[in-house]
C-alpha positions in Angstrom: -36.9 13.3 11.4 -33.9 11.7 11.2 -34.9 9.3 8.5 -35.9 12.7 6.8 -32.5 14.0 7.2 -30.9 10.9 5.6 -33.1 10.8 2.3 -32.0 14.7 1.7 -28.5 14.2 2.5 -28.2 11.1 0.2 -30.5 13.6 -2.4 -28.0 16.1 -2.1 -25.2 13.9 -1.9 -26.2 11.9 -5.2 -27.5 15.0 -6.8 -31.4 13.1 -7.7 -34.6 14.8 -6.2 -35.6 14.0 -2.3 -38.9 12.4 -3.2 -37.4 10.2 -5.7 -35.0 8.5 -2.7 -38.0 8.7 -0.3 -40.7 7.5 -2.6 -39.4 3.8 -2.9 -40.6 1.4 0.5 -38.8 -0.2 2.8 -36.6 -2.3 0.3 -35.6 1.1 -1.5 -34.9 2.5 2.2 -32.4 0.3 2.9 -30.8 1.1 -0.5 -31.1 5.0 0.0 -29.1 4.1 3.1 -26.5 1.3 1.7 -26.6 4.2 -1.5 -25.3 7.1 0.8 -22.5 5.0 1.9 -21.4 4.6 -1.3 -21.5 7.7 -2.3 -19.2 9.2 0.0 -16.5 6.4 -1.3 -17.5 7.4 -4.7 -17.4 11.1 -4.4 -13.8 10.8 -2.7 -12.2 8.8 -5.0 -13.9 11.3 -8.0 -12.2 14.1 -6.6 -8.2 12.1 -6.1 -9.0 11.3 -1.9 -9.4 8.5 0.1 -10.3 10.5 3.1 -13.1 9.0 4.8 -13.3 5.8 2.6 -12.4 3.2 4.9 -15.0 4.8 7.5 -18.5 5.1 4.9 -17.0 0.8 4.1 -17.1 -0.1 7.1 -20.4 1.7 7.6 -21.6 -0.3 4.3 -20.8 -3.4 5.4 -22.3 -3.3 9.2 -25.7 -1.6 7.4 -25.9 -4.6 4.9 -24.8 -7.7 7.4 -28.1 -5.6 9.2 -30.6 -5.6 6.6 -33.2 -8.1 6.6 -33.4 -9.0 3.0 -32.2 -11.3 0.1 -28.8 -12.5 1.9 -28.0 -14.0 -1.7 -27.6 -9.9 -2.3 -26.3 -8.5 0.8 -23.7 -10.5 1.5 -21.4 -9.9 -1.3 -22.0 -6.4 -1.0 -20.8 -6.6 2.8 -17.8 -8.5 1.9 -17.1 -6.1 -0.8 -17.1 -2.9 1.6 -15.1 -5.0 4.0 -12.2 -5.6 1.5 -12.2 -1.9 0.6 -8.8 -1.5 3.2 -6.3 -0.2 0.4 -3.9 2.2 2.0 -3.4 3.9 -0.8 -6.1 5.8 -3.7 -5.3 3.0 -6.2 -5.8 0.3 -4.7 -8.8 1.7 -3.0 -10.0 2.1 -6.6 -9.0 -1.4 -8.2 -11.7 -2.4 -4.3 -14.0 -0.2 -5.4 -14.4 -2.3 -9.0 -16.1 -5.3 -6.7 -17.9 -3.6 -4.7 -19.8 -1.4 -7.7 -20.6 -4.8 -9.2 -22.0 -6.1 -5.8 -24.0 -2.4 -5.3 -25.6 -3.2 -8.7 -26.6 -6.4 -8.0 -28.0 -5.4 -4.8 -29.8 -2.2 -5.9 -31.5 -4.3 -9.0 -33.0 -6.9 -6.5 -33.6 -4.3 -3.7 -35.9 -2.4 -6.5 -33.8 1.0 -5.3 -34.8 3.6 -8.3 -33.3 6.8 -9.5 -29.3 5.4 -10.0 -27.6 4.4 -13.3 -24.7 2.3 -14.1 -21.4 3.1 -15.9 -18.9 1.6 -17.2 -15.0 2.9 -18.3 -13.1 0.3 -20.6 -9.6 2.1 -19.8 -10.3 0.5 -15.9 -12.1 -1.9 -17.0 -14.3 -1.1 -14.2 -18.3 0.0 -13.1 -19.5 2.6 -10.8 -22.9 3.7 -9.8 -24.6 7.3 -10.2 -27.2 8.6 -9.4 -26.5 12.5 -11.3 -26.3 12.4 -14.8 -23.0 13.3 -16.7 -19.7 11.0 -15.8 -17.8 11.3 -13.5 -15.4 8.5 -13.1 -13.9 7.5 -10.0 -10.9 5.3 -11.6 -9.2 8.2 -13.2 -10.9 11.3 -11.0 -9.7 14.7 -12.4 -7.1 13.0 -15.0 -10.0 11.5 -17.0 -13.1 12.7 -15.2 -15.2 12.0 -18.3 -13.8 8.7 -19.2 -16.7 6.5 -19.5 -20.4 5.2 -20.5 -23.6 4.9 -18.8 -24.3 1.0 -19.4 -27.5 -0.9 -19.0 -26.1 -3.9 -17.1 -22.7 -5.6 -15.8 -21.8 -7.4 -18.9 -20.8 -10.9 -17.1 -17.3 -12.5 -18.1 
């Protein structure tokens, strides 16, 4: 039941179908889970906030030092949540630049489906979706729409 719960909430949260996040294994679990976490960062810092940030990094982080899996992966992504400690919404956001690259890297190896990766040259920076439509999290309402749905991090 509560595994249930999760997949719809991160559904919901990510705005894709719940048997798309449920219909991917135990690999694709854990990145439903390590998915939902960073969506709540993502969705704060879309809207101008940094309220509940720190909390869903630090949830991040202690899910992926828990994972069994490709360490090679999971690491970096745990160290990435764990520097996302910015006080303030811009520097949560230049944080949140690492830690999309580490969430792609992760999601590719984990085999999660049903996400896509952007890309915004004015901040130089990616984030993950899972909806379609940008919505930047560099620039939130000031330039909401600033950005392109890329097939890769271009490496640098």
């Amino acid at each position: 039941m509560k595994r249930n719960y999760l997949v719809l909430a991160t559904a919901l949260v990510l705005g894709s179908s719940a048997a798309a996040v449920a219909d991917h294994g135990e690999a694709g679990d854990a990145g439903a889970k390590l998915l939902g976490h960073y969506a709540t960062m993502y969705e704060a810092l879309v809207t101008d906030s940094t309220a509940g940030v720190a909390e869903a990094a630090a949830k991040l982080a202690a899910e992926a030092r828990a994972q069994r899996g490709d360490a090679a992966a999971l690491e970096p992504l745990a160290a990435a949540a764990e520097a996302m400690k910015g006080a303030d919404l811009e520097a949560l956001r230049a944080q949140f630049k690492g830690l999309s690259v580490a969430m792609d890297a992760f999601l590719r190896k984990a085999g999660t489906p049903g996400w896509s990766l952007y890309y915004c040259p004015m901040a130089d920076g990616y984030w993950i979706q899972t909806a379609e439509g940008v919505r930047n999290p560099y620039y939130g309402a000031s330039m909401l729409r600033c950005g392109d749905k890329v097939p890769e991090v271009k490496k640098g």
